[in-house]
C-alpha positions, 0 to 999 in steps of 0.5 A, a space after each residue: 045314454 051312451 051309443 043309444 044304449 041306457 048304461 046300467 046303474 052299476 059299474 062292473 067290477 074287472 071279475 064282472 067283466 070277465 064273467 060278461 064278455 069274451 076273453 078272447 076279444 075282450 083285449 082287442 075290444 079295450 084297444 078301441 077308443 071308449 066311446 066305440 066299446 060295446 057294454 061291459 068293456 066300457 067301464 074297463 078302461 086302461 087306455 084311457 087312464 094312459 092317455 090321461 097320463 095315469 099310468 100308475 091307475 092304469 098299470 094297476 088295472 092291467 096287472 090286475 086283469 092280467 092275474 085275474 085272465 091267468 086264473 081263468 086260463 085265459 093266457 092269451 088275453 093275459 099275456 096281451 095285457 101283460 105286455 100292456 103293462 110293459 107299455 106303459 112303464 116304458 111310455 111313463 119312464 117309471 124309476 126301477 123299483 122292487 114292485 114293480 120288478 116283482 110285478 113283472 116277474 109274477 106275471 112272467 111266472 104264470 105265463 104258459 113256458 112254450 108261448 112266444 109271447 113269453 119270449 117276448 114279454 121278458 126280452 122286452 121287461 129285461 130291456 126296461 129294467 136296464 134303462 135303455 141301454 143296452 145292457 142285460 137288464 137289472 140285477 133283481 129282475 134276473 134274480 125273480 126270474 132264475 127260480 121260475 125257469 128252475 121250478 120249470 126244470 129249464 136249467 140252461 135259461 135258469 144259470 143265465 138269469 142266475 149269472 146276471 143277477 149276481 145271486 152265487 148261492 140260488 146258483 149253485 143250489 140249482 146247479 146241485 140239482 141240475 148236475 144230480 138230475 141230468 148230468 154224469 157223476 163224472 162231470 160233478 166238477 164241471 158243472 160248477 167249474 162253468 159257473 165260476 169262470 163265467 161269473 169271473 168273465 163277468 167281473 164277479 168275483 163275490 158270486 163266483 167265490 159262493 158258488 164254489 163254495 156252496 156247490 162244493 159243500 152241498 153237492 152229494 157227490 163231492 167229498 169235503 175239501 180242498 183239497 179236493 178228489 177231482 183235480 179241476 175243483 182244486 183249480 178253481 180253489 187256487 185260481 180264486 186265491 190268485 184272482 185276489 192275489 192279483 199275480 200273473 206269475 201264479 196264474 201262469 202257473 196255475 194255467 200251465 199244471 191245470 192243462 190237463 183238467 182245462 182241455 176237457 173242454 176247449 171253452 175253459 182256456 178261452 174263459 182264462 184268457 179273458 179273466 187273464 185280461 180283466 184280472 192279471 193285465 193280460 193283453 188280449 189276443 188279436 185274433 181268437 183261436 175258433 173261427 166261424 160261428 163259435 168264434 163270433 159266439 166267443 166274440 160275443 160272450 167275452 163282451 164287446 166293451 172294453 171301456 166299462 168301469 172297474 167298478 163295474 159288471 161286465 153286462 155287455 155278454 149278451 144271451 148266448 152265454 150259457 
């Protein structure tokens, strides 16, 4: 007897238990201590694997559940599970590992684009992943989450997620699409000249160097080079060879020949500059050039921290850089 009612002789499987309850309350039900829960929910217990310490047990059940809720259409119940799932790898502190980034990257996929608990449920995997500590969130995760927003045609929060995860080449295929698909013929350059510099902002100069490469190769519109037609891909190929070089002489030069590609837009001599910094020696300014908002967004994008080490990625550029 379990609350004066006579359990079945059989334990319901999860699908058992969808199939018997409400969806819709079924969540909030699971969030009751068990032996408060109405028949089927009882059998349904990852709150109760997690307050046992069972959290591998538990996240099993939840993930399952989740999926299982996303192939009824029930998004709700499946993103409160899914958040569940975040719970209890931020309670047990679980070593980042493939699966469980792939997990989470599965379950970010099948939730419903304009939902806010999506919003939330990839603010919060992204700090997981990172450790805690206040950077941008793992590599890889960015990595499994860039070709859902693509597949999406989300291009802007697709490139931010392709920055971070140092994957050039899936940058520069979705940036092929993005530019054929929504942008001008004439900003064929522009498109991937964006890209170049702000992976070199973030001290990756490997990714960098394959987006140009692949873009410039793949683009339908761009003519095989260098040298190329448009003047500001020519830059790009040139400021790549100084970056290696290391020369601020040539990348003065660079600078001062380019000016009439850069001032295209007002955001490339600002990117200069802080590559300047981090590659060529370059003090950095005391004062930036754009005031009020845009100058607090520069602020931000060119990365708070000063002191990382050389071998390491800028990842303090917070979400703004897009």
């Amino acid at each position: 007897m379990w609350g004066g009612c006579s359990l079945p002789t059989r334990m319901p499987n999860l699908r058992d238990l969808i199939s018997e309850t409400s969806p819709v309350s079924l969540v909030a039900v699971l969030r009751r201590p068990v032996r408060s829960r109405p028949w089927p929910a009882l059998a349904f217990s990852p709150c109760r694997y997690m307050a046992q310490s069972k959290h591998a047990e538990a996240r099993e059940l939840m993930c399952s559940g989740a999926l299982l809720f996303f192939s009824h259409g029930q998004q709700n119940s499946a993103a409160d599970l899914s958040m569940l799932v975040l719970e209890s790898l931020e309670k047990a502190e679980v070593e980042v590992v493939e699966e469980l980034l792939e997990s989470l990257a599965k379950l970010f996929s099948l939730m419903d684009p304009n939902s806010p608990e999506r919003v939330a449920f990839v603010s919060r995997a992204l700090k997981w992943s990172s450790g805690g500590s206040g950077k941008l969130g793992h590599p890889r995760l960015h990595q499994l989450l860039a070709p859902t927003l693509w597949r999406e045609q989300n291009y802007c929060e697709s490139r931010y997620h392709f920055l971070h995860s140092s994957d050039g080449e899936g940058c520069a295929n979705m940036l092929v699409e993005y530019s054929t698909a929504r942008g001008f013929r004439s900003e064929v350059d522009m498109f991937v000249a964006q890209a170049v510099l702000q992976f070199l902002c973030l001290k990756n100069k490997s990714s960098a160097s394959v987006v140009f490469t692949t873009y410039t190769r793949k683009h339908p519109s761009i003519e095989s080079g260098p040298p190329f037609v448009q003047p500001l891909l020519n830059f790009l190929w040139f400021l790549l060879l100084a970056v290696d070089g290391g020369k601020l002489t040539v990348f003065t030069v660079l600078c001062e020949q380019y000016q009439p590609s850069l001032r295209r837009d007002p955001m490339y001599n600002e990117y200069l500059d802080r590559i300047g910094q981090l590659f060529f020696g370059v003090p950095p300014k005391q004062t930036s050039s754009y005031g009020g908002l845009l100058g607090n967004l520069l602020s931000s994008l060119m990365g708070s921290s000063e002191q990382e080490g050389e071998d390491s990625q800028d990842d303090s550029s917070p979400i703004e850089l897009d």
